[in-house]
C-alpha positions as CSV (number, residue, x, y, z in Angstrom):
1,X,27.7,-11.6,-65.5
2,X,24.2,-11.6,-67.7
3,X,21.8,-14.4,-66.4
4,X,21.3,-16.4,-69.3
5,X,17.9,-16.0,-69.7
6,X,18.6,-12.1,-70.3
7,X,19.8,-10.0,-72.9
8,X,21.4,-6.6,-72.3
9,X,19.0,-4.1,-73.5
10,X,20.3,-0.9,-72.2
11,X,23.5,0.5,-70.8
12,X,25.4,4.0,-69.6
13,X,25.8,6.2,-72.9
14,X,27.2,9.3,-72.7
15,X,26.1,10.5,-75.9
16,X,23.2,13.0,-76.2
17,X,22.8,12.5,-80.1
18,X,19.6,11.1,-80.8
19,X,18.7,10.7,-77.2
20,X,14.9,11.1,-78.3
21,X,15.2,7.6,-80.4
22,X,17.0,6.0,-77.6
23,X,14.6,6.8,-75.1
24,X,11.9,5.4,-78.0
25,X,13.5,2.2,-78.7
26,X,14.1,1.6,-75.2
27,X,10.4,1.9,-74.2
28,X,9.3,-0.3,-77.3
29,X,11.7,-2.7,-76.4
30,X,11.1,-3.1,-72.4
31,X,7.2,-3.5,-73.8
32,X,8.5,-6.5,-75.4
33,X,10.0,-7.9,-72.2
34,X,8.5,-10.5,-70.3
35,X,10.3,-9.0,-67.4
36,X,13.9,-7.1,-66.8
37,X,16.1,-6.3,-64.1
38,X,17.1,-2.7,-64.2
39,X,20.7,-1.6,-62.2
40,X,20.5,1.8,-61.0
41,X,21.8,4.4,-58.1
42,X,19.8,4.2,-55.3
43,X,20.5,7.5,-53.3
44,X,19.1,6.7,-50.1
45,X,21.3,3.5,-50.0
46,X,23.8,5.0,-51.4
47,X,24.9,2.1,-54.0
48,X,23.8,0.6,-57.0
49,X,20.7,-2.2,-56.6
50,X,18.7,-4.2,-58.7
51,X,14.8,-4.6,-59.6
52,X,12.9,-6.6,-61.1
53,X,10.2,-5.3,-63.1
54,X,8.0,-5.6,-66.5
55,X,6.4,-2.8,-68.5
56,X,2.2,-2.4,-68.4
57,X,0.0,0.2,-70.0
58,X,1.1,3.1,-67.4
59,X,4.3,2.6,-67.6
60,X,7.1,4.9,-69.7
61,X,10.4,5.9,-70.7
62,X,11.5,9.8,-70.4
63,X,14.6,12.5,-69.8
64,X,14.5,14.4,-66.6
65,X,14.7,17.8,-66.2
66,X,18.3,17.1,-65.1
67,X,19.3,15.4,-68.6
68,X,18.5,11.4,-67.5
69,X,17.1,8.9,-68.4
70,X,13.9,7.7,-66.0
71,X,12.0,4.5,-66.6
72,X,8.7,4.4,-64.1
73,X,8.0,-0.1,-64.5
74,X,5.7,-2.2,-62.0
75,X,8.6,-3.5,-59.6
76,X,8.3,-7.2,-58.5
77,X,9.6,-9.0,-55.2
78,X,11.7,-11.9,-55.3
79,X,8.9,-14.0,-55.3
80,X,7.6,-12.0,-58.3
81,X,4.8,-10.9,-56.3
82,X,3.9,-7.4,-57.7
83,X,5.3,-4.5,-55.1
84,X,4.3,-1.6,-57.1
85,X,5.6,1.1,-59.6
86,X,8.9,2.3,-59.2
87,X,10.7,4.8,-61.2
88,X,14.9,4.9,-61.6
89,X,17.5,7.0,-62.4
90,X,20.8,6.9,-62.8
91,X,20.3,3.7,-64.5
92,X,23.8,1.6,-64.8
93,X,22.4,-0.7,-67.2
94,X,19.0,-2.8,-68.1
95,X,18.8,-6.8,-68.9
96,X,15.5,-7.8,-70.4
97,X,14.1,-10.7,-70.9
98,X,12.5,-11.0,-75.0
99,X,10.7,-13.5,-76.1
100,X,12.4,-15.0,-79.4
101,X,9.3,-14.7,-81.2
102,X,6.5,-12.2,-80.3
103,X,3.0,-13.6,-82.0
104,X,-0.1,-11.7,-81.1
105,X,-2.5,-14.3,-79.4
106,X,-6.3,-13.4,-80.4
């Protein structure tokens, strides 16, 4: 179940059909966040886990060599202290949460 304060920005598609603006939108869109969790297959554990993230400057969306999806984001700890940039695949689905109305502050 969604937390409430999240709306469900990205999930498995198995479609490769205009893979290019999916992996456009999707990096506009996590921009927008103020933060996500991202659910992905973590290989060294073995199951799927969940980080906490937000997009910055460096950060990007992109297909593998291998066909997926990769999305490099500045991972956060549970105290959302900043633990560094991370970068999953495999991605099961992606919550973000967007502001309702995103004015540029001068």
């Amino acid at each position: 179940m969604l937390d409430k304060r999240y709306d469900e920005l990205y999930s498995v598609i198995d479609e490769q059909e205009d893979r290019h603006l999916l992996l456009s939108l999707l990096q506009t869109e996590l921009s927008k966040a103020t933060q996500f969790k991202i659910h992905f297959f973590h290989s060294s554990k073995e199951d799927i886990v969940i980080r906490k993230g937000f997009f910055d400057e460096k950060c990007r969306v992109w297909e593998t060599k291998q066909g997926k999806i990769a999305v490099c984001f500045v991972c956060l700890d549970n105290n959302d202290r900043i633990k560094g940039y991370r970068t999953a695949t495999d991605i099961e689905h992606i919550e973000a949460m967007i502001p309702k109305t995103m004015e540029v502050m001068n």
